[in-house]
KOLDRENVO-442444 format. One record per residue (C-alpha): residue in one letter; x, z, y; residue number from 1. Coordinates in nm, 3 decimals, padded with zeros to 5 digits. Layout:
% KOLDRENVO-442444
   aa      east        up     north     i
    A         X         Z         Y   NUM
...
% end
This chain:
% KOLDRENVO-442444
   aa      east        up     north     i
    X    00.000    00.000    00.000     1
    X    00.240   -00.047    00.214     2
    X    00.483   -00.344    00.402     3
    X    00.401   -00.647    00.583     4
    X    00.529   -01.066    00.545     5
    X    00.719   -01.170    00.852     6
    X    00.588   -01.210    01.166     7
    X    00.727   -01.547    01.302     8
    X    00.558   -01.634    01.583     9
    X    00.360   -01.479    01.881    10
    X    00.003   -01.564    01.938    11
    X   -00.121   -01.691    02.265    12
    X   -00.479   -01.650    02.211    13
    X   -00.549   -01.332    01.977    14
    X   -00.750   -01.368    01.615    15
    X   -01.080   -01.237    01.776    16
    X   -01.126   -00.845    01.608    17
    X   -01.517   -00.780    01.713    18
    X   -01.575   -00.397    01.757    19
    X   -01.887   -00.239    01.827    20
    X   -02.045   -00.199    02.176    21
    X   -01.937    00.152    02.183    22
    X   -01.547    00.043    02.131    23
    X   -01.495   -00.180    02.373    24
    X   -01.174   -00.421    02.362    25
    X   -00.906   -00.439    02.650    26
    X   -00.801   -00.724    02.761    27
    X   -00.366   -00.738    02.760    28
    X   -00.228   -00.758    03.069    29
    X    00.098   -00.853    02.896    30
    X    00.211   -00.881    02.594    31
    X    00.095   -00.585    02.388    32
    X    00.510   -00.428    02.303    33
    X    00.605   -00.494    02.654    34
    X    00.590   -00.255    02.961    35
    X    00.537   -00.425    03.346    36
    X    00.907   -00.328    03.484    37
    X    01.121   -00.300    03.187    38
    X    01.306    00.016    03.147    39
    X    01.690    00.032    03.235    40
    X    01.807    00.093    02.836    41
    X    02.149    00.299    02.779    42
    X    02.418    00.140    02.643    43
    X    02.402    00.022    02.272    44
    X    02.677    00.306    02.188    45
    X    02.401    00.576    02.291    46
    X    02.144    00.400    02.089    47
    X    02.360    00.425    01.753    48
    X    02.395    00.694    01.518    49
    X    02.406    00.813    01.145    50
    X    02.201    01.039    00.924    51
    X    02.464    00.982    00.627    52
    X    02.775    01.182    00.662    53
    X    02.947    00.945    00.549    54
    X    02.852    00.544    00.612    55
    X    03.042    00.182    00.570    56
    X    03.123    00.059    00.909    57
    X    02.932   -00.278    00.814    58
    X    02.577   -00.102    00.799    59
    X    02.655    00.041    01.160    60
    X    02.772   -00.262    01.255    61
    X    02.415   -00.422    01.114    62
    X    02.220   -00.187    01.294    63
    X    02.349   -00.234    01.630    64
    X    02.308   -00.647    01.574    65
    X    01.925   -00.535    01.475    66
    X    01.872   -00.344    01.788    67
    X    02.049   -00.561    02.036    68
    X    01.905   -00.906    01.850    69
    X    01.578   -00.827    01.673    70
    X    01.432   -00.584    01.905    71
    X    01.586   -00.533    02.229    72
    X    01.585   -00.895    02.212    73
    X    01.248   -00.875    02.179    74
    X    00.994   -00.641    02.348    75
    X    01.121   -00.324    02.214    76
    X    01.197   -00.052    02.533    77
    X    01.105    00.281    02.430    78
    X    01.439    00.467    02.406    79
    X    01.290    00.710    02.125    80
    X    01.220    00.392    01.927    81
    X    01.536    00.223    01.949    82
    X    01.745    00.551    01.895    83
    X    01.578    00.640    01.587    84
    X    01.595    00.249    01.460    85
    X    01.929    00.299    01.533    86
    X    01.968    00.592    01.292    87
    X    01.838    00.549    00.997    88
    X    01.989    00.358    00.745    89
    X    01.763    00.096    00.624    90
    X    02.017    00.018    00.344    91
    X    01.889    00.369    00.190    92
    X    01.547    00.265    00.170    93
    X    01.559   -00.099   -00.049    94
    X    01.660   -00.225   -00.374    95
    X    02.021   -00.218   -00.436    96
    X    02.035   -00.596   -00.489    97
    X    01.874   -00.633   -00.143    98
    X    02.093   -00.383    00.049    99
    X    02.310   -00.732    00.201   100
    X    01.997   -00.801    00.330   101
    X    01.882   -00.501    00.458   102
    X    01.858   -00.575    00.820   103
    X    01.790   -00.903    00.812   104
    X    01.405   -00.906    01.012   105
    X    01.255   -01.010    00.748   106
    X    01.037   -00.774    00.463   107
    X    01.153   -00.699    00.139   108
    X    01.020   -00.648   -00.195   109
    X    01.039   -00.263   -00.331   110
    X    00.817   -00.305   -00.612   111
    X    00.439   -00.305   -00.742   112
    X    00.371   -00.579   -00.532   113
    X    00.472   -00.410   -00.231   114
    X    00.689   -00.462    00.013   115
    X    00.942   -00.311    00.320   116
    X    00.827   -00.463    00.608   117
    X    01.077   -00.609    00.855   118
    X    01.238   -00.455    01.147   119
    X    01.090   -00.581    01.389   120
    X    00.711   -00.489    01.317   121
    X    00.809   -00.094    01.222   122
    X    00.945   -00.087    01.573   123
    X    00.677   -00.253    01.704   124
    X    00.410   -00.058    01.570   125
    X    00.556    00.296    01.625   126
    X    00.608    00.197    02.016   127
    X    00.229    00.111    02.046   128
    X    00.167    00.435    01.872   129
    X    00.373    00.589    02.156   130
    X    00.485    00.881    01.932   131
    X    00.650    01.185    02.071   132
    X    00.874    01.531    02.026   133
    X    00.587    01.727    01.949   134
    X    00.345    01.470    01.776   135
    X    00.178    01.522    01.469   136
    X    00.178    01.190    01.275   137
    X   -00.007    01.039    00.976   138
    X    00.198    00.740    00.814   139
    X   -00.049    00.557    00.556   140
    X    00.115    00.353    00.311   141
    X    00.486    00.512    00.251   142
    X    00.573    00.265    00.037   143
    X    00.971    00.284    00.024   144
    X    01.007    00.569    00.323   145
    X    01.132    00.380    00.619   146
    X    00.814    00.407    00.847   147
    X    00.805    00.795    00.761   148
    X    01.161    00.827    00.815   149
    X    01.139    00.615    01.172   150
    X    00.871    00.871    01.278   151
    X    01.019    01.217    01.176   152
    X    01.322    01.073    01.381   153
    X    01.069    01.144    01.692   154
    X    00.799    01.351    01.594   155
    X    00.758    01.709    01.483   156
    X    00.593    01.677    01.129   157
    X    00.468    01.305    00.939   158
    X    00.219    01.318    00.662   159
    X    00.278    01.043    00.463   160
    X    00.016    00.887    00.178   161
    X    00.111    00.634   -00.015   162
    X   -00.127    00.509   -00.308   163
    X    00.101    00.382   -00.583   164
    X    00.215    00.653   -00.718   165
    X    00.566    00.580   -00.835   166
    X    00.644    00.455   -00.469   167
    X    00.530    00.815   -00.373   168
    X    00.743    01.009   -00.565   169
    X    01.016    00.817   -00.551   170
    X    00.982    00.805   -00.164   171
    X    00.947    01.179   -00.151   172
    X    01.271    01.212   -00.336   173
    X    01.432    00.970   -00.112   174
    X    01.319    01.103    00.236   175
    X    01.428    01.469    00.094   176
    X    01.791    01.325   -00.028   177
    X    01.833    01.231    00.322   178
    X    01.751    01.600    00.469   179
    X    01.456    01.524    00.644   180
    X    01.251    01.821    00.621   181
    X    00.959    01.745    00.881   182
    X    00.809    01.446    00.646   183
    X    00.560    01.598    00.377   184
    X    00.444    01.256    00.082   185
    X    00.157    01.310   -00.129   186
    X    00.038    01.060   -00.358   187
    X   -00.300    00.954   -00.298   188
    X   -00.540    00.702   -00.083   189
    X   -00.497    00.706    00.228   190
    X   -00.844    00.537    00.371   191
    X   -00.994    00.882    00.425   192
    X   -00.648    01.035    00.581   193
    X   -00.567    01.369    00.559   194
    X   -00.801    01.597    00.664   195
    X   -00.622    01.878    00.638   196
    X   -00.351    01.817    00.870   197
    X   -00.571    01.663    01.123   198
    X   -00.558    01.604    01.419   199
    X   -00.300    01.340    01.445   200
    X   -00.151    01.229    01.773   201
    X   -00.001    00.972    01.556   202
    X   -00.148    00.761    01.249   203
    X    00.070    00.451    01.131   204
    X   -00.117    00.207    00.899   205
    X    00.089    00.005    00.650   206
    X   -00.138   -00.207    00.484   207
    X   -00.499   -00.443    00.603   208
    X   -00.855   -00.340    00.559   209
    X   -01.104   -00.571    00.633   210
    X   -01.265   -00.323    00.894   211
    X   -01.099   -00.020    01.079   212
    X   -01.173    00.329    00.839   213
    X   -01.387    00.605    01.054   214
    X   -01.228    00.879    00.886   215
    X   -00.915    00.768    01.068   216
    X   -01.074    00.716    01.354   217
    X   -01.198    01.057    01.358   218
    X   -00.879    01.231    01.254   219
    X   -00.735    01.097    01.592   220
    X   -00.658    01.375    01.861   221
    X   -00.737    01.304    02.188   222
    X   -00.478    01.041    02.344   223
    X   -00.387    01.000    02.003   224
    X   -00.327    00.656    01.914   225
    X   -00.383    00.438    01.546   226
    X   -00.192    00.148    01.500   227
    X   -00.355   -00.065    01.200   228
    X   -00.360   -00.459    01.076   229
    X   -00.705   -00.551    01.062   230
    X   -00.876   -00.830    00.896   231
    X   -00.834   -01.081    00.545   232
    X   -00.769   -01.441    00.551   233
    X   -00.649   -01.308    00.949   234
    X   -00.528   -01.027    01.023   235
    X   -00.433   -00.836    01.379   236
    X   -00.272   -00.562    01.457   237
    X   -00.521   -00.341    01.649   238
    X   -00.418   -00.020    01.841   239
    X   -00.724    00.211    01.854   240
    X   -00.659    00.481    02.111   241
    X   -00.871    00.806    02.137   242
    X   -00.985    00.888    02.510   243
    X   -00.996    01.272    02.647   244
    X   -01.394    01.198    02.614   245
    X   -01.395    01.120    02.260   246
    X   -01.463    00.773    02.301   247
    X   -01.216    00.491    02.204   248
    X   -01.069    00.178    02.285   249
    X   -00.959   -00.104    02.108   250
    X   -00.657   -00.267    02.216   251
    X   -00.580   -00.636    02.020   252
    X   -00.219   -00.720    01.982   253
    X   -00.037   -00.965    01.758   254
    X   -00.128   -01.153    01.420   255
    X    00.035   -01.020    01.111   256
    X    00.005   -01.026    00.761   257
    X    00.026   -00.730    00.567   258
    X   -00.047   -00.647    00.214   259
    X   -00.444   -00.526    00.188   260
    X   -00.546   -00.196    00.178   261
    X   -00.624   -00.142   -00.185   262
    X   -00.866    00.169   -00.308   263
    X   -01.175    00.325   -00.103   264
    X   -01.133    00.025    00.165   265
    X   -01.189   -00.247   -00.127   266
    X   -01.500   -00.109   -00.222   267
    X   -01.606   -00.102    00.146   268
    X   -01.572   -00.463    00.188   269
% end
């Protein structure tokens, strides 16, 4: 339940999502990863780091080409974003016959059908959820780890669900072998969210319903923020943000095609 294909292009006209009456749409002023006056960004250098104690030059080396190429390149400006890109090594969280091709911006297979998805779209997707130091977030879909890991760089605690339940424990194991202690993984579907831990300022989607799931909806805290690809055949990512009033918008941003959402949200359909 978790990973997306490539994203290869940029749409000028976006795949129309139709919400209800009550959720209105807003228009983009700009692109949907960009901000009006682009941020002055520290140097690269400041923007690099390692979890591992001990790391081969080359991955370093691969991160700072993915940060400076694939997303600073891009639209990618929030500092928090790019400094926790910049840490974690991807290279921990793919197959070992893939780890040459671990920052390459394109998505990788991790097994079960599922997939890593590339560089570009994690950082994309956790800078519209505009996560913070103290945020509580929901990641559904672990797959591999990498989205959880991207997130606990930032934000206080993660809750991560991931459906397939080898992918969950082997993620678990993973995320704990690299000493991050603020990401809890539970196997399980992640449609309904996690009740428990709610409310999430946070809540990362990794794989396409054909609608957006209420529960998740609900689970949002206000100013909280859900970033989810919507749709079948067409999918688009949709950022549904929670308003002090308890009303939400829905904000359209680019096409994508993720893997669908498998479990409660196929018997919605």
């Amino acid at each position: 339940m978790v990973g997306s294909f490539m994203t290869m292009f940029r749409a000028t006209k976006p795949w129309p999502f139709q919400p209800s009456q009550a959720d209105p749409v807003t228009p983009l002023a700009q692109p949907l990863g960009t901000q009006a006056t682009p941020p002055v960004l520290p140097p690269i250098e400041e923007l690099i780091s390692s979890r591992l104690e001990k790391e081969e030059p080359r991955f370093l080396e691969e991160r700072k080409r993915m940060l400076i190429q694939d997303l600073m390149g891009r639209d990618i400006t929030d500092v928090a974003v790019l400094r926790a890109m910049g840490r974690v090594p991807r290279q921990e969280f793919v197959r070992p016959e893939d780890v040459d091709l671990a920052y390459a911006d394109h998505p990788l297979p991790i097994g079960y059908n599922q997939t890593i998805s590339q560089p570009y779209i994690v950082a994309l997707m956790t800078q519209l959820a505009r996560p913070r130091p103290n945020s509580r977030a929901l990641d559904v879909g672990t797959g591999s780890g990498y989205q959880a890991a991207v997130l606990a760089e930032i934000c206080k605690e993660v809750y991560s669900i991931e459906i397939v339940q080898p992918l969950a424990e082997s993620a678990a194991k993973r995320l704990a072998d690299l000493g991050y202690t603020n990401i809890t993984v539970r196997h399980g579907d992640g449609y309904r969210g996690w009740p428990e831990h709610a409310p999430f300022d946070v809540i990362i989607v990794a794989a396409a319903p054909d609608h957006i799931p209420q529960p998740l909806v609900d689970q949002l805290a206000p100013g909280g923020r859900l970033v989810i690809p919507v749709g079948r055949f067409f999918q688009q990512l949709m950022v549904v943000e929670k308003l002090p009033d308890g009303s939400v918008r829905h904000i359209p941003s680019i096409p994508v095609s993720f893997v669908p959402m498998t479990g409660e949200a196929e018997k919605m359909r």
